[in-house]
N, CA, C and O atoms as CSV, one atom per row, in Angstrom:
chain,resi,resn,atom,element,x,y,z
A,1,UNK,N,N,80.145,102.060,69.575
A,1,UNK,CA,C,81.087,102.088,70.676
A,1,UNK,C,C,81.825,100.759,70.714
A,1,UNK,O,O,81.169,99.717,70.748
A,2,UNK,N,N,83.195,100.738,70.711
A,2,UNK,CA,C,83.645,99.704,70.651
A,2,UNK,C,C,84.060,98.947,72.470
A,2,UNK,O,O,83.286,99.057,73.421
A,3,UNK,N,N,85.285,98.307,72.525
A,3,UNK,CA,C,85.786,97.757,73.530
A,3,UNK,C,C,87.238,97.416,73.718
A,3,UNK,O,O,87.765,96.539,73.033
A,4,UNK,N,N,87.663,97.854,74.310
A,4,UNK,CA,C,89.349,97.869,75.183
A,4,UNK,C,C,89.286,96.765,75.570
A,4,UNK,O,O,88.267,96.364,76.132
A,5,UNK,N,N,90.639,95.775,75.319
A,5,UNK,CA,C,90.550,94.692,76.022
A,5,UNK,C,C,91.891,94.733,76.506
A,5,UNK,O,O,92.716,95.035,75.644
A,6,UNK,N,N,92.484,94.437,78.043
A,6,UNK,CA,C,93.862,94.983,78.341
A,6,UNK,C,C,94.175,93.981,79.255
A,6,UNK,O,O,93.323,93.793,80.123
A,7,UNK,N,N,95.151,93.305,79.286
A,7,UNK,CA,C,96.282,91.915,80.124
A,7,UNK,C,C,96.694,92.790,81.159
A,7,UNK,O,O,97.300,93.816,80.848
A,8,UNK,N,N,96.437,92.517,82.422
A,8,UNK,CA,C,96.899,93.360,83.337
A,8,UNK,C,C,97.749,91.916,84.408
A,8,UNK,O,O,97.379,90.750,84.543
A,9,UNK,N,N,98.948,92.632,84.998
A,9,UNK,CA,C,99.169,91.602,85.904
A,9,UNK,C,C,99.421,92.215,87.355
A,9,UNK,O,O,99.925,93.290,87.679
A,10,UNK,N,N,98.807,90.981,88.259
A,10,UNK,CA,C,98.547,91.067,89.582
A,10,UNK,C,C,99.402,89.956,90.612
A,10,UNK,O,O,99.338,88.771,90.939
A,11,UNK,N,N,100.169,91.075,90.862
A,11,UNK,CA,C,101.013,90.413,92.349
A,11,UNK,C,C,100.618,90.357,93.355
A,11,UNK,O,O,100.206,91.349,93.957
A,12,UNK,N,N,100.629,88.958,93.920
A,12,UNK,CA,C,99.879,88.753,95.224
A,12,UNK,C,C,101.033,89.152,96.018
A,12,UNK,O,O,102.177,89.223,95.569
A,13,UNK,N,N,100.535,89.522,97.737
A,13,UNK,CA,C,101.448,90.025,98.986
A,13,UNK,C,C,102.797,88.708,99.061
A,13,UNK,O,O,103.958,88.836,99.449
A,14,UNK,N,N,102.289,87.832,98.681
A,14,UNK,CA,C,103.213,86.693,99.674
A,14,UNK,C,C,102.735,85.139,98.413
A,14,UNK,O,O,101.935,85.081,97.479
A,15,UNK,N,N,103.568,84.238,98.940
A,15,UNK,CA,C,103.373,83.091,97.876
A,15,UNK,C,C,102.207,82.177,98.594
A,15,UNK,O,O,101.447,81.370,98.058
A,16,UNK,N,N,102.305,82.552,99.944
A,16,UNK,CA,C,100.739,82.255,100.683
A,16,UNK,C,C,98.996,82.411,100.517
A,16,UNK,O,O,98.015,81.892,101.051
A,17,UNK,N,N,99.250,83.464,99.429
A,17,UNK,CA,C,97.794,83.866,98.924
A,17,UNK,C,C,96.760,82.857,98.046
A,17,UNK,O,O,96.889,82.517,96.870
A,18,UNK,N,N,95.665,82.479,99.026
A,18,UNK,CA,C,95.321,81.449,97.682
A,18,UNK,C,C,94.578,82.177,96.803
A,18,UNK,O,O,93.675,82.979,97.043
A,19,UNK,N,N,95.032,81.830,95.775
A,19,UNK,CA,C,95.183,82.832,93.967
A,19,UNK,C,C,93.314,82.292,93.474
A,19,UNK,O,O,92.637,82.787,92.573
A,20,UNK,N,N,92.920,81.171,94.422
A,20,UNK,CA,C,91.431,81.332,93.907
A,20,UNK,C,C,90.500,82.465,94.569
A,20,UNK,O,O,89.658,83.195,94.046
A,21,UNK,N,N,90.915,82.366,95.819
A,21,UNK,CA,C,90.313,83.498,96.540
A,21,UNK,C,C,90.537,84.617,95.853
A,21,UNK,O,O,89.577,85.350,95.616
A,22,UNK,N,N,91.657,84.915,95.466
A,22,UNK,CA,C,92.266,85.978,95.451
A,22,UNK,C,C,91.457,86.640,93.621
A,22,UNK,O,O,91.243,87.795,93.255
A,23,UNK,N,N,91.306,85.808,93.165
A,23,UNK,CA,C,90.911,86.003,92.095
A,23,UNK,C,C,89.174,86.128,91.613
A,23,UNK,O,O,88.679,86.671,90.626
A,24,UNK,N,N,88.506,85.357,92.800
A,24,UNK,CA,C,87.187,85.750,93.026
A,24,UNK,C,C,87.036,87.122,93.598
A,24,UNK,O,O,86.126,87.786,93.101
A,25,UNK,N,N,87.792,87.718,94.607
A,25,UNK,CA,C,88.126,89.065,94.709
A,25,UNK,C,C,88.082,90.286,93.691
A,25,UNK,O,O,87.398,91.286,93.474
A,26,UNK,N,N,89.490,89.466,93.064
A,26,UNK,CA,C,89.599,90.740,91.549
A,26,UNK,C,C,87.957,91.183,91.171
A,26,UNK,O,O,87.334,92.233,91.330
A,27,UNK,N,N,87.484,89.450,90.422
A,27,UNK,CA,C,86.323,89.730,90.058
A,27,UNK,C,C,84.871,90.416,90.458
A,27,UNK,O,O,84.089,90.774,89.577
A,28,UNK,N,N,84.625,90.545,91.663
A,28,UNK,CA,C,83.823,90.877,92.414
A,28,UNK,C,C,84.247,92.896,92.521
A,28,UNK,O,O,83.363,93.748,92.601
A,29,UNK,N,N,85.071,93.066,92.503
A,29,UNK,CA,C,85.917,94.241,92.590
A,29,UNK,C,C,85.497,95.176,91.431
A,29,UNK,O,O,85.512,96.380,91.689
A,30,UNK,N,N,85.180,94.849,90.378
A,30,UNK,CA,C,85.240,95.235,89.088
A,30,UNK,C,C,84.428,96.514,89.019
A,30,UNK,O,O,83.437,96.476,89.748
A,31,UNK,N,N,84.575,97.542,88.393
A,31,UNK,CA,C,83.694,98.516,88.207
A,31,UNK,C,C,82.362,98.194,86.992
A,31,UNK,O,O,82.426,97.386,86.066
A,32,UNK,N,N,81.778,98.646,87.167
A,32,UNK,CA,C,80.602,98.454,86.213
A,32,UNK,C,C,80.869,98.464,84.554
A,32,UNK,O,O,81.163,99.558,84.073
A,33,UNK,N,N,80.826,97.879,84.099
A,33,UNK,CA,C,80.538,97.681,82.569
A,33,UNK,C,C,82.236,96.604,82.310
A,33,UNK,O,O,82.557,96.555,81.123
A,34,UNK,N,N,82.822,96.140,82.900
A,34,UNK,CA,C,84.376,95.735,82.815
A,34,UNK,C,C,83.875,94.173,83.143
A,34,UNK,O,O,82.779,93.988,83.672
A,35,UNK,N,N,84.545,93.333,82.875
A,35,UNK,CA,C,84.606,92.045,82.665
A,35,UNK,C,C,85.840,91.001,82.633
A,35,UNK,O,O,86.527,91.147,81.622
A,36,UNK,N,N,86.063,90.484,83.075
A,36,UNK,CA,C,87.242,89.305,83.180
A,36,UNK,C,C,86.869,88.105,82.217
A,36,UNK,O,O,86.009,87.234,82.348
A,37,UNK,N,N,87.851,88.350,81.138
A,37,UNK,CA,C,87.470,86.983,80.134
A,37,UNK,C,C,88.189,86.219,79.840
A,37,UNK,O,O,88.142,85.556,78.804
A,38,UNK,N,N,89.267,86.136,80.974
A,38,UNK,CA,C,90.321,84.918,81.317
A,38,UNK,C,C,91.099,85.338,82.075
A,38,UNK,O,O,91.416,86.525,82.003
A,39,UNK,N,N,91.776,84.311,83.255
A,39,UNK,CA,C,92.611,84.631,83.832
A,39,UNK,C,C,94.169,83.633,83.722
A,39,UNK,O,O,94.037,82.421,83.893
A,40,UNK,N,N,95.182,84.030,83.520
A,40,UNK,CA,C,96.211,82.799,83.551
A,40,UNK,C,C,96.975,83.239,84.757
A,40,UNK,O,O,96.835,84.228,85.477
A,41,UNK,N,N,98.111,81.901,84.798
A,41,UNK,CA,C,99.142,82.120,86.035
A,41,UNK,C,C,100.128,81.958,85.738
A,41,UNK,O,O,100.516,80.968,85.119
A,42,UNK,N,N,100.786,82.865,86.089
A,42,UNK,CA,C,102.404,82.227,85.845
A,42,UNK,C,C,103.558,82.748,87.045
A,42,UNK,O,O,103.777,83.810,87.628
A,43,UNK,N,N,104.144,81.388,87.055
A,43,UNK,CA,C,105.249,81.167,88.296
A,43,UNK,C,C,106.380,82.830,88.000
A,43,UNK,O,O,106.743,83.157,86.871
A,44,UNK,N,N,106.725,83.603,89.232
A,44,UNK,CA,C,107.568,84.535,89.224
A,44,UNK,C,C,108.701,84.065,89.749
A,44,UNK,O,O,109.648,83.968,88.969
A,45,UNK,N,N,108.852,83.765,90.796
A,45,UNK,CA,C,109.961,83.287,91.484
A,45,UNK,C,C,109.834,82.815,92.992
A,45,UNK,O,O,109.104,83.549,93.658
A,46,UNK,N,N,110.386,81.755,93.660
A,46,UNK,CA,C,110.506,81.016,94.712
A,46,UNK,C,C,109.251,81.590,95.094
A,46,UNK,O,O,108.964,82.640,95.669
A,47,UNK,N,N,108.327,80.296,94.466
A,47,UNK,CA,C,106.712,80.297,94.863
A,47,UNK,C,C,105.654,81.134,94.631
A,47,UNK,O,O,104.448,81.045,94.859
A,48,UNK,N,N,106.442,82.071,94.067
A,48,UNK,CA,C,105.277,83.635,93.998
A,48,UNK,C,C,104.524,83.667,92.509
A,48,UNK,O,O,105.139,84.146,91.556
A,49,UNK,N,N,103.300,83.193,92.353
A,49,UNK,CA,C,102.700,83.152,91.215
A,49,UNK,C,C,101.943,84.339,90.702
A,49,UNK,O,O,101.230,84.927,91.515
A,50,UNK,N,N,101.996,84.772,89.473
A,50,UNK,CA,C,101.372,86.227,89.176
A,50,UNK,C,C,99.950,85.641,88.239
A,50,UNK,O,O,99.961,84.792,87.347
A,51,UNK,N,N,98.737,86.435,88.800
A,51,UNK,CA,C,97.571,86.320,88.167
A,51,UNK,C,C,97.593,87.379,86.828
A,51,UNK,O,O,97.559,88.567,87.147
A,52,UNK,N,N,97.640,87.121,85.543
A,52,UNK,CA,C,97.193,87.888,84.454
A,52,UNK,C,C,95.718,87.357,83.935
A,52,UNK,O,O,95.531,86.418,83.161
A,53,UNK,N,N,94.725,88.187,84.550
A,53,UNK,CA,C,93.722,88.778,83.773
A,53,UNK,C,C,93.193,89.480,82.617
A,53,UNK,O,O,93.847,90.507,82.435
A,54,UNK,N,N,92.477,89.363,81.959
A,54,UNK,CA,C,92.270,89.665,80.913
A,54,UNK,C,C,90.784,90.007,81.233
A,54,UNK,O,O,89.786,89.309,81.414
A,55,UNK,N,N,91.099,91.817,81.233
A,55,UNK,CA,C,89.723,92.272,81.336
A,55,UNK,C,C,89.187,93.195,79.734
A,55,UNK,O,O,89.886,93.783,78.909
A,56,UNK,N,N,88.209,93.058,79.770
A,56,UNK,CA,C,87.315,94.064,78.635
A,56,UNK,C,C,86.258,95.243,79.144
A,56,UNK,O,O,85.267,95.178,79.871
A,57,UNK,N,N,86.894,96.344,78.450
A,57,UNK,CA,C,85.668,98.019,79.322
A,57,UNK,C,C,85.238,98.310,78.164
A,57,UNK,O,O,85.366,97.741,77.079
A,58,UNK,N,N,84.574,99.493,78.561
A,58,UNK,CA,C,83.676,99.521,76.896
A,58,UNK,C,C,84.570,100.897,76.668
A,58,UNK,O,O,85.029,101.493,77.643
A,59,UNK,N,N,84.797,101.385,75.247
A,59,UNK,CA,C,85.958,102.336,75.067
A,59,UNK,C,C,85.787,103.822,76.051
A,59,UNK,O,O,86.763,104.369,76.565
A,60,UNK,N,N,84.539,104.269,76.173
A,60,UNK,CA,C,84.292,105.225,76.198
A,60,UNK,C,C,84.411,105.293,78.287
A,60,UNK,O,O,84.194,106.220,79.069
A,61,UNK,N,N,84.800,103.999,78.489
A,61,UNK,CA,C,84.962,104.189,79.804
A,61,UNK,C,C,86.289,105.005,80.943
A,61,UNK,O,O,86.420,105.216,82.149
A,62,UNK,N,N,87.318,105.334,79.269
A,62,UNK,CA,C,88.258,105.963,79.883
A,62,UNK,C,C,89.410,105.336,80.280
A,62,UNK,O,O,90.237,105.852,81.032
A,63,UNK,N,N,89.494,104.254,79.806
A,63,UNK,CA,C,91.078,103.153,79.894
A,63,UNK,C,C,90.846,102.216,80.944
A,63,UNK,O,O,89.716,102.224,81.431
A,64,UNK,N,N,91.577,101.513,81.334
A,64,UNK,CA,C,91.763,100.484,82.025
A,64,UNK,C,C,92.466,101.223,83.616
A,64,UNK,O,O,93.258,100.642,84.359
A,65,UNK,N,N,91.829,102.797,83.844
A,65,UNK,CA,C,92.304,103.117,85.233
A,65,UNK,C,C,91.080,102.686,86.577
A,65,UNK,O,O,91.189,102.440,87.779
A,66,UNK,N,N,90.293,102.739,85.908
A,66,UNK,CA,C,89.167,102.328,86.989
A,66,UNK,C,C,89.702,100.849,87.613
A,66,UNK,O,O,89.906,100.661,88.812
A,67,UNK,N,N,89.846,100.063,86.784
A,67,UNK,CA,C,89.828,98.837,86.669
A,67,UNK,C,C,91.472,98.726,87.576
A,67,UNK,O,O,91.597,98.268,88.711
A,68,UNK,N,N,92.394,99.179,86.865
A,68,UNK,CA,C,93.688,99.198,87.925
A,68,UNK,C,C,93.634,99.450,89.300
A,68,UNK,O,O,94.327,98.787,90.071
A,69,UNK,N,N,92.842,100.386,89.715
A,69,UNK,CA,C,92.467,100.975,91.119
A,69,UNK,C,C,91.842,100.092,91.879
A,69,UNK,O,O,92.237,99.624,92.947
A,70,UNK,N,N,90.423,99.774,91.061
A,70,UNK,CA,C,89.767,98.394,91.856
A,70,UNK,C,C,90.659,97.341,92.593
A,70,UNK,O,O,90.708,97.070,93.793
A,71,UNK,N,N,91.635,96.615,91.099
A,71,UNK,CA,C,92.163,95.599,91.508
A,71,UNK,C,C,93.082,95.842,92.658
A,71,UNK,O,O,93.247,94.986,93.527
A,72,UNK,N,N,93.714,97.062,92.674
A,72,UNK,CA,C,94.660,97.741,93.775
A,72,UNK,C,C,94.344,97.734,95.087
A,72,UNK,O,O,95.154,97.505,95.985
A,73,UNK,N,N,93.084,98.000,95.250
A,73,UNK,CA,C,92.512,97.733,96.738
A,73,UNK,C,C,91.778,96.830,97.215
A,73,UNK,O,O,90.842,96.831,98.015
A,74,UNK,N,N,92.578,95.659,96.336
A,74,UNK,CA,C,92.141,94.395,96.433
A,74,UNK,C,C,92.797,93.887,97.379
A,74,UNK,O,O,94.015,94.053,97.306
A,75,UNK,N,N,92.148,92.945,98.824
A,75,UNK,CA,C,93.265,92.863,99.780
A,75,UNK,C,C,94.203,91.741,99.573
A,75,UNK,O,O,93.621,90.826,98.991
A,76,UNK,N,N,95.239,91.514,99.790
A,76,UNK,CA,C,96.269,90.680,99.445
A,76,UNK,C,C,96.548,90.931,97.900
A,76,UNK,O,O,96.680,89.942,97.179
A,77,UNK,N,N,96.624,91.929,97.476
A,77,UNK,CA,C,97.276,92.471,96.180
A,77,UNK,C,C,98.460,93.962,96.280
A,77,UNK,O,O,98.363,95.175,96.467
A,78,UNK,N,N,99.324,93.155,96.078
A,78,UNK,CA,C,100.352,94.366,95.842
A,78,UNK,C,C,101.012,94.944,95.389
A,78,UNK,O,O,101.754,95.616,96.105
A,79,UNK,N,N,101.125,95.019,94.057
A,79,UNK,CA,C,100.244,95.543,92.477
A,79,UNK,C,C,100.122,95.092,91.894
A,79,UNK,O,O,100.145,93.863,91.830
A,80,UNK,N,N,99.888,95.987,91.001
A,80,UNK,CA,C,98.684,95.903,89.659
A,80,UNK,C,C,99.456,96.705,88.349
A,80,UNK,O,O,99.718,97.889,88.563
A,81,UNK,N,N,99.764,96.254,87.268
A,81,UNK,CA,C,100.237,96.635,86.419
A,81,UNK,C,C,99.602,95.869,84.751
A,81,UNK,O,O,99.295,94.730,84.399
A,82,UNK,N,N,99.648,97.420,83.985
A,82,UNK,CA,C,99.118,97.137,82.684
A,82,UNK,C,C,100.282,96.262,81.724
A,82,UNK,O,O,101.400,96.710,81.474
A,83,UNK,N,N,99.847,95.131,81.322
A,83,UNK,CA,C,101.004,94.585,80.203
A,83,UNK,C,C,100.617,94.686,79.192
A,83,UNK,O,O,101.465,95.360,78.606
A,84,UNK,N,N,99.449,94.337,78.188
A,84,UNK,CA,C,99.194,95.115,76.807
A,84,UNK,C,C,97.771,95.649,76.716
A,84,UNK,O,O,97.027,95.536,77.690
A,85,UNK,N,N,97.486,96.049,75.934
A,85,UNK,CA,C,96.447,96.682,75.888
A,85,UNK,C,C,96.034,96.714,74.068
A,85,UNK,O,O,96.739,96.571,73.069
A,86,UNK,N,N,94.607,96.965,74.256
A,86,UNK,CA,C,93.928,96.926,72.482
A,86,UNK,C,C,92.799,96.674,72.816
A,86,UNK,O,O,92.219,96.123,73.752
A,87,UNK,N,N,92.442,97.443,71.385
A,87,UNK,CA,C,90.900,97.485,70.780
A,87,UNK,C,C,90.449,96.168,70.542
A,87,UNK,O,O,91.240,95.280,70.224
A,88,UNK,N,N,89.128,95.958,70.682
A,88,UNK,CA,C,88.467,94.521,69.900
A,88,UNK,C,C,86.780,95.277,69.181
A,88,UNK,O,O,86.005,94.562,68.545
């Protein structure tokens, strides 16, 4: 059984969100067998910084939708979108 590893990015509500909180969140959020094995930041516009995570599921878990949903009802997140995706 291999492993999906997929860059997802996460828009916080407001440029007010602190992105550590916010990111101990994601993590805590996670469905079972999924993992966060880096997170970066990058500036969007007038203050609004986007968290890209880098999570890993195990293949057979069915894609990176569990994992989108989690992060989705993450509070002070207002979405969640896949940017690449691949096997490891």
């Amino acid at each position: 059984m291999g492993k999906v590893a997929a860059k997802l990015k996460v828009m916080p509500k407001s440029p007010d969100v602190d992105l550590d909180a916010l990111q101990e969140r994601l993590e805590a959020s996670l469905p079972e067998g999924a993992h966060i094995k880096g997170t970066q930041r990058d500036d969007v516009a007038f203050g609004l910084v986007a968290l890209f995570p880098t999570v890993t599921v195990p293949d057979d878990a069915g894609g990176t939708e569990a994992v989108e949903e989690a992060f989705a009802g993450v509070e002070d997140v207002e979405s969640v979108q896949v940017e690449e995706v691949g096997r490891i």
